[in-house]
NUFI-512218 format. One record per residue (C-alpha): residue in one letter; residue number from 1; x, y, z. Coordinates in Angstrom, 2 decimals. Each point is the difference from the previous one (the first is absolute). Layout:
NUFI-512218
<node r="A" k="NUM" c1="X" c2="Y" c3="Z"/>
...
END
This chain:
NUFI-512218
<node r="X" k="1" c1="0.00" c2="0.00" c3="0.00"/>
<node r="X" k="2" c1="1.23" c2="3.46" c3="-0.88"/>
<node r="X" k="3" c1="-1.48" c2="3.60" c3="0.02"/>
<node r="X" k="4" c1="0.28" c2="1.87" c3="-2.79"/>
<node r="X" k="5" c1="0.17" c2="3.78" c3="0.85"/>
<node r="X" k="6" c1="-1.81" c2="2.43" c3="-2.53"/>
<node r="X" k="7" c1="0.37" c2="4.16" c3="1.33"/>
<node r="X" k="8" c1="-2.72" c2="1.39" c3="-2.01"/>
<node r="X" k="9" c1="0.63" c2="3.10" c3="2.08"/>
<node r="X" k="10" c1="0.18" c2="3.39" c3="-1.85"/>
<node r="X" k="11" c1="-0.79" c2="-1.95" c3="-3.22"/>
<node r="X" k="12" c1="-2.84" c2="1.72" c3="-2.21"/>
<node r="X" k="13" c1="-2.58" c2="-2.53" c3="-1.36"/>
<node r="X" k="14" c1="-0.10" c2="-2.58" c3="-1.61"/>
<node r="X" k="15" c1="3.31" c2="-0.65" c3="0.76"/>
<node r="X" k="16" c1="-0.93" c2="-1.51" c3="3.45"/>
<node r="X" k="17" c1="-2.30" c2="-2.11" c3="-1.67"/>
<node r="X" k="18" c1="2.21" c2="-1.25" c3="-2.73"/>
<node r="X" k="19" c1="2.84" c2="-0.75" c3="2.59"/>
<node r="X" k="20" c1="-1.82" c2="-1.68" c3="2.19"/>
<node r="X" k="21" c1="-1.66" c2="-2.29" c3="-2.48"/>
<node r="X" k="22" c1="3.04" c2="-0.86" c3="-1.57"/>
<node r="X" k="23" c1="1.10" c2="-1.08" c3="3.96"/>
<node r="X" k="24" c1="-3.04" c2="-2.17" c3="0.22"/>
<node r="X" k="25" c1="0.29" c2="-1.81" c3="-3.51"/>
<node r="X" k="26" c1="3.64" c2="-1.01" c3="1.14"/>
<node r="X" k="27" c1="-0.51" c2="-1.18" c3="3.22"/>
<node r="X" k="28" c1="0.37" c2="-3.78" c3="0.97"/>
<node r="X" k="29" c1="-3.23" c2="-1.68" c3="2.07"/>
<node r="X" k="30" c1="1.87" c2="0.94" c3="3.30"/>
<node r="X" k="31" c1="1.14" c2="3.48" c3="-0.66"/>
<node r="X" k="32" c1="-1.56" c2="3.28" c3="1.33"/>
<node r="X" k="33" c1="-0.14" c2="3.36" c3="-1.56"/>
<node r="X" k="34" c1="0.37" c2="2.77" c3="2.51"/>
<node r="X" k="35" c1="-0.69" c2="3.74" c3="-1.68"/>
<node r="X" k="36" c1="0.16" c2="2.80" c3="1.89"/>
<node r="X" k="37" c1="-2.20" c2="3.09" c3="-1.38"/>
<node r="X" k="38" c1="-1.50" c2="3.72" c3="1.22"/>
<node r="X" k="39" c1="-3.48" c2="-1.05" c3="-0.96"/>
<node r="X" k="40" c1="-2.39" c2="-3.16" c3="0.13"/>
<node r="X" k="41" c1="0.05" c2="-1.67" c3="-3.66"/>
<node r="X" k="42" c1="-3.87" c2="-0.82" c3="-0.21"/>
<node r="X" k="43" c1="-0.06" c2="-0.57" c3="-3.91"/>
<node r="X" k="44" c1="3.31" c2="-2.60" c3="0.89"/>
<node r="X" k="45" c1="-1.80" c2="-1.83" c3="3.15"/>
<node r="X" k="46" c1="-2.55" c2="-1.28" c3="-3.14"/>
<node r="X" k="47" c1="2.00" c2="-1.06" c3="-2.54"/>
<node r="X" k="48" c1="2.37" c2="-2.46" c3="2.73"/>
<node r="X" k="49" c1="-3.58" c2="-0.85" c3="1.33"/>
<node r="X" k="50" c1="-1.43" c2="-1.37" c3="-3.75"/>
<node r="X" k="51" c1="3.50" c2="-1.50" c3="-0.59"/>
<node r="X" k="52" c1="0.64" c2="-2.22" c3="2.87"/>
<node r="X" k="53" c1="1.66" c2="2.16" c3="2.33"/>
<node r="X" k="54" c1="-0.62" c2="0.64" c3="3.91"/>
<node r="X" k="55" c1="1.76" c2="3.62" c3="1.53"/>
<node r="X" k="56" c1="0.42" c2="1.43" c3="3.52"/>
<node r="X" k="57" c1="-0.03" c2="4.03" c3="0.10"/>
<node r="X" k="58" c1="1.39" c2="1.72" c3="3.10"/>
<node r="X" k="59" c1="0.05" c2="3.67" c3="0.30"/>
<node r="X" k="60" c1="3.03" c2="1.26" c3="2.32"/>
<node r="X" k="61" c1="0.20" c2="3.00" c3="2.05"/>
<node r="X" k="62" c1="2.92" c2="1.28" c3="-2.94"/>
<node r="X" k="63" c1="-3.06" c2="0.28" c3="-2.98"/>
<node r="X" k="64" c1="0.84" c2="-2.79" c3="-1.55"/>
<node r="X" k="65" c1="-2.16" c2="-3.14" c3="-0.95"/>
<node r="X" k="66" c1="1.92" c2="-3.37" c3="0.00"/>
<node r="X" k="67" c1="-1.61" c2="-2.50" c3="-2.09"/>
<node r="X" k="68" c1="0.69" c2="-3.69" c3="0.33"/>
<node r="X" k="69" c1="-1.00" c2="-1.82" c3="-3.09"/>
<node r="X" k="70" c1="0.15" c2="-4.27" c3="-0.17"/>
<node r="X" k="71" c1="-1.42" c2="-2.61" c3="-2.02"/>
<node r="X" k="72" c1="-3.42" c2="-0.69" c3="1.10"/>
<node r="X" k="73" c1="0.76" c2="-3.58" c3="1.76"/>
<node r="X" k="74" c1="-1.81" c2="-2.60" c3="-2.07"/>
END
């Protein structure tokens, strides 16, 4: 298991999306995604939800949202 780190912070759309996408599609079945961003990624909670994908969002005190993105388990 690894985590694959993608700062999205300060990036303009879509280049969170893209990046983080790209994470997902090269992950292995054990592997999380954790991206770090200064706003909640609504339209991105629904695509990883139609394409098999579970996530965790935390906001910290600092403004920025961690998301932890897996495989949904099977």
């Amino acid at each position: 298991m690894s985590e694959i780190l993608v700062d999205a912070r300060g990036l303009e759309p879509p280049e969170p999306f893209e990046r983080v996408m790209e994470a997902v599609s090269d992950m292995g079945a054990d592997d999380i995604v954790l991206m770090l961003l200064e706003r909640e990624p609504h339209p991105l909670y629904r695509v990883l939800e139609r394409n098999g994908y579970v996530y965790r969002t935390t906001y910290r005190e600092d403004g920025v949202f961690e998301i932890r993105i897996r495989l949904k388990p099977a």
